[in-house]
C-alpha positions as CSV (number, residue, x, y, z in Angstrom):
1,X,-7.7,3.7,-11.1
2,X,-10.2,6.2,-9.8
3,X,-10.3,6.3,-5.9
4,X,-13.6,7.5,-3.8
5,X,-14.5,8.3,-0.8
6,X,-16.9,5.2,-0.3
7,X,-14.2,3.0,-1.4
8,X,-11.6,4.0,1.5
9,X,-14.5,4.5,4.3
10,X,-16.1,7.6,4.7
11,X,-13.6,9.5,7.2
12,X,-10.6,9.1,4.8
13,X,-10.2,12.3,3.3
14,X,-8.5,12.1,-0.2
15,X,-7.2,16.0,-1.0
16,X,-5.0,18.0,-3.1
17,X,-3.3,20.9,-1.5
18,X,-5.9,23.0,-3.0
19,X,-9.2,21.1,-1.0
20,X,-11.3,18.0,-0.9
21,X,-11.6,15.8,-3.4
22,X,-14.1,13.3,-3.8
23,X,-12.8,11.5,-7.0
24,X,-9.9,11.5,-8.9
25,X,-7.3,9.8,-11.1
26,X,-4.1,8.5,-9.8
27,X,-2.3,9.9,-12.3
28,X,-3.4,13.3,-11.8
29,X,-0.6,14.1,-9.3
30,X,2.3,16.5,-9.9
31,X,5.5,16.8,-7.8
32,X,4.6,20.2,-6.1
33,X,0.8,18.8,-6.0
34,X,0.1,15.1,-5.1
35,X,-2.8,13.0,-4.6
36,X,-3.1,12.4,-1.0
37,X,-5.1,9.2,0.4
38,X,-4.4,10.0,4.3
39,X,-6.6,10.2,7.7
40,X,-8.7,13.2,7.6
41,X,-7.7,15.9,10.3
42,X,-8.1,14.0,13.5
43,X,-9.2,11.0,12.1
44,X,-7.8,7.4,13.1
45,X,-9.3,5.6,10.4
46,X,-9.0,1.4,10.3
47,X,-8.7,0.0,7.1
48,X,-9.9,-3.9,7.9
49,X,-8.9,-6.1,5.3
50,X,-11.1,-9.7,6.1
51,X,-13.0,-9.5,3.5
52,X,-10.5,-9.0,1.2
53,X,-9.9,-12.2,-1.1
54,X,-6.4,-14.3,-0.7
55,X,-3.8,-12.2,-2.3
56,X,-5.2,-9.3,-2.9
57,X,-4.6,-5.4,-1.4
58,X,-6.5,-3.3,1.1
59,X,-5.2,-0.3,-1.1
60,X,-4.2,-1.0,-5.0
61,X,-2.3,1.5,-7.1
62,X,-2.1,0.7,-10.7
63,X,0.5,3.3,-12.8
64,X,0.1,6.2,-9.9
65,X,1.7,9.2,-10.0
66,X,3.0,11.7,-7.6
67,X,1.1,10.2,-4.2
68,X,1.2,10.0,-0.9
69,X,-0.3,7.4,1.3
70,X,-0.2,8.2,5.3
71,X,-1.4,8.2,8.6
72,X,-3.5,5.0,8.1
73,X,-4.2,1.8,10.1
74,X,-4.4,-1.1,7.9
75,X,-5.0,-4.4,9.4
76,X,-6.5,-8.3,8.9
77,X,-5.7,-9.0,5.3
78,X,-4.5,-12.3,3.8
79,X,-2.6,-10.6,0.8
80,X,-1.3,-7.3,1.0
81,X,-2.0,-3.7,2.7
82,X,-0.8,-1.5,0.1
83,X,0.6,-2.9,-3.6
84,X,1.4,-0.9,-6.4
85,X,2.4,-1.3,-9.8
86,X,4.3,0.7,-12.0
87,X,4.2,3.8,-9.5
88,X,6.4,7.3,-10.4
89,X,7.2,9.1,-7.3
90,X,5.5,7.7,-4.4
91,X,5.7,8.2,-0.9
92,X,4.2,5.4,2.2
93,X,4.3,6.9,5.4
94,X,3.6,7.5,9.1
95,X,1.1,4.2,8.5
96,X,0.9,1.3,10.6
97,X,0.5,-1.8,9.3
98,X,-0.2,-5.3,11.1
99,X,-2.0,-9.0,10.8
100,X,-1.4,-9.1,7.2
101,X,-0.3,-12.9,5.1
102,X,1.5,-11.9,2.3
103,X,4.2,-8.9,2.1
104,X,2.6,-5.5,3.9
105,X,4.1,-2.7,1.6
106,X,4.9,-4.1,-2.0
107,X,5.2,-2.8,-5.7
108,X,7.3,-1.7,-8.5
109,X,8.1,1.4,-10.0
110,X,10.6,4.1,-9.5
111,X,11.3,7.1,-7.2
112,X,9.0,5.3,-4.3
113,X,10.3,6.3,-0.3
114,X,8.6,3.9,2.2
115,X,9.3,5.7,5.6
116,X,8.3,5.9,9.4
117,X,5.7,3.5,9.2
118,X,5.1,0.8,11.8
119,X,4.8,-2.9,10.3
120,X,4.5,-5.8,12.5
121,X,2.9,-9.1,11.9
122,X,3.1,-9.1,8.7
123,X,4.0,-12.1,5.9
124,X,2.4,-14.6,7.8
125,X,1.8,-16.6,4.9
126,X,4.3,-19.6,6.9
127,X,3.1,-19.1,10.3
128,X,3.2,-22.5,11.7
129,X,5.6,-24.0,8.8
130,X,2.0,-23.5,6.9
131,X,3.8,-23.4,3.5
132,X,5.8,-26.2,4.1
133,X,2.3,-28.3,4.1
134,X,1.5,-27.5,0.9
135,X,4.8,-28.5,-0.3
136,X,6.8,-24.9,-0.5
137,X,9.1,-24.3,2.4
138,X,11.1,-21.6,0.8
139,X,11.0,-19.8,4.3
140,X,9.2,-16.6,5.3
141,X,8.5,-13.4,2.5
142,X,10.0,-10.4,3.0
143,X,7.6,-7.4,5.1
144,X,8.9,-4.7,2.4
145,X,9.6,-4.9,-0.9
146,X,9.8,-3.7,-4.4
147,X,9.4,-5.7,-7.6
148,X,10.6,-5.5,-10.8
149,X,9.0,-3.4,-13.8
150,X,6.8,-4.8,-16.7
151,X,9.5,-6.7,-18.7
152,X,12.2,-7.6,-15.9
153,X,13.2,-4.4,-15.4
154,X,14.3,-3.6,-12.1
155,X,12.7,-0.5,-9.9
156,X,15.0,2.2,-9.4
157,X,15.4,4.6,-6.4
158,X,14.0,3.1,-3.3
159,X,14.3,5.2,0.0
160,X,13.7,2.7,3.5
């Protein structure tokens, strides 16, 4: 997946240790060098999620590498903040996370850490026994959570 400026609003800055960058693959991250999506220096960037169709993410990761997502606001979306599939040493942090239907922080993968960040109002998806109208009243989805891998196999080494 190749990320862009103009795709996370213009005051997100998305950098390497080394400097800006503008555009990039998400698998181009190493362990001592990751791929940063974060608030530029100062920055309180609001990631709005309105328009963003039923079940689908603010931010999707598909098979990333060696990232970091933090310092973010993400807010108003019927599916998900940030999702990721398949991810490889990952870490969510120091983001806060609110008014969002489905689970806030989600995806599969292994060696992901999901730490310091604020999530409230989330899973709404049953507020007001909603899902119990249209015949599912399983109860509420979790805020957090990680799914199993392509081919039922499970993600490994989660840090909350």
């Amino acid at each position: 997946m190749v990320l862009t400026e103009s795709l996370l609003q213009p005051f997100i800055e998305l950098r390497r240790k080394r400097g800006l960058e503008t555009t990039f693959n998400c698998k181009g991250g190493t362990k001592t060098d990751p791929i940063y999506i974060e608030a530029a220096e100062g920055a309180k960037p609001i990631l709005d999620g309105e328009r963003v169709p039923d079940y689908e993410s603010v931010i999707f990761l598909n098979d990333p590498e060696n990232f970091v997502i933090q310092h973010l606001e993400i807010r108003n979306c019927k599916g998900h903040a940030i999702r990721w599939v398949m991810a490889s040493y990952g870490i969510i942090q120091y983001n806060t996370v609110h008014g969002i239907g489905s689970q806030a922080l989600i995806g599969s993968g292994d060696y992901v850490t999901i730490q310091y960040n604020e999530v409230y109002n989330s899973s709404l998806a049953n507020q007001n026994g909603s899902l119990c109208k249209v015949g599912n009243c399983g109860g509420w989805p979790g805020a957090i959570m990680s799914l199993s891998k392509t081919g039922d196999r499970s993600s490994t080494n989660y840090k909350y």
